[in-house]
C-alpha positions as CSV (number, residue, x, y, z in Angstrom):
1,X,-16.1,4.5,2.2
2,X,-15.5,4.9,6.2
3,X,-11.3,4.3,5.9
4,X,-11.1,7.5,5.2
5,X,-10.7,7.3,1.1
6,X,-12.6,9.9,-0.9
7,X,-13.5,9.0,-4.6
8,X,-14.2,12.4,-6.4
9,X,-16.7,10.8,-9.2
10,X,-17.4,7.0,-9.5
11,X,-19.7,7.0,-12.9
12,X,-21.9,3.8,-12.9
13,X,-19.8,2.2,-9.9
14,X,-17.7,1.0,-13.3
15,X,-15.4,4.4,-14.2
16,X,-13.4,6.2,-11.3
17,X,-13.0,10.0,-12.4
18,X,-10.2,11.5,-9.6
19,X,-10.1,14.6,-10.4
20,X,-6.8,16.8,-9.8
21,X,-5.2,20.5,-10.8
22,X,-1.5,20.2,-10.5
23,X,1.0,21.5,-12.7
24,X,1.8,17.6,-13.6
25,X,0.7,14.0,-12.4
26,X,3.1,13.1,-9.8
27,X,3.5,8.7,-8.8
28,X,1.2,9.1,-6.4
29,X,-1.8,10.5,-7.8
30,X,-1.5,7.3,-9.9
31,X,-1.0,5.0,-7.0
32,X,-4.0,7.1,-5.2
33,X,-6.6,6.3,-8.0
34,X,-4.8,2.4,-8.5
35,X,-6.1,2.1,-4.5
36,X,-9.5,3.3,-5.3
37,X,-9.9,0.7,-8.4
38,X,-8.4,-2.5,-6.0
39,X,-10.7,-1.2,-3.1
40,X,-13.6,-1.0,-5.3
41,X,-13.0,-4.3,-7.6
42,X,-13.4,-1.7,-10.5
43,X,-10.8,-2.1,-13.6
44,X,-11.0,1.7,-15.3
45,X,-10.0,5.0,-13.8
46,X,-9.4,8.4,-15.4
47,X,-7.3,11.2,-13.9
48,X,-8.1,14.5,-14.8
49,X,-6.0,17.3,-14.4
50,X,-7.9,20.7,-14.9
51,X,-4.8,22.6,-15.1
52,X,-3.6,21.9,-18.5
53,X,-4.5,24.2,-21.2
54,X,-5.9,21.6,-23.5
55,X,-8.1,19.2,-21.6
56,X,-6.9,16.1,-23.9
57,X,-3.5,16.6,-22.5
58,X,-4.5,16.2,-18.7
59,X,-6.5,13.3,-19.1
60,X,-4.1,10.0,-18.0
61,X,-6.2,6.1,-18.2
62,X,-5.2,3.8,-15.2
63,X,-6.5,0.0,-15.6
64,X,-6.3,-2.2,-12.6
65,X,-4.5,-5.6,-13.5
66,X,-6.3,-7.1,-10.9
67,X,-5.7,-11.4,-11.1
68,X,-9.3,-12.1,-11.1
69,X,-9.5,-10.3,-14.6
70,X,-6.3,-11.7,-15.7
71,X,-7.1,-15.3,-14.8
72,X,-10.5,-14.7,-16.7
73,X,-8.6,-13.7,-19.8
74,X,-5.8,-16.6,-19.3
75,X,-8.6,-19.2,-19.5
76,X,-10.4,-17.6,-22.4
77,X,-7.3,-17.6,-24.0
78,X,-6.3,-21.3,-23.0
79,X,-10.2,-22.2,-24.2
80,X,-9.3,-20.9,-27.7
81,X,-6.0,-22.3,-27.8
82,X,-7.2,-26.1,-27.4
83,X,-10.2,-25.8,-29.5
């Protein structure tokens, strides 16, 4: 990306991995990988922290609420609802 953003792993262009080791996830390593998903229209992100000593535990999933997605949903559900 030429603004100056730096994705660490984007698996399939469909998963963002942003890949941290901190001692814990702070606001705005949240708000740094919810950036990435609205800039790249992608949904799913995973933020890894490599300092935990049980990788399960540093592993946090962000999903992107963009509207396009929600209004997609909204009219599936609407569909279902009339039918």
């Amino acid at each position: 990306m030429e603004c100056g953003y730096r994705i660490d792993l984007w698996v399939e262009r469909d998963v963002i991995l942003e890949l941290k080791t901190v001692q814990k996830f702070e606001p705005i390593h949240t708000t740094q990988l919810l950036t990435y998903l609205k800039l790249t229209d992608n949904k799913l992100g995973l933020l890894i922290n490599f300092n935990s000593t049980l990788i399960k535990n540093g592993i946090k999933r962000v999903v992107n609420n963009h509207l396009k997605s929600t209004a997609k949903t909204l009219s599936n559900i609407n569909f279902f609802l009339l039918s």
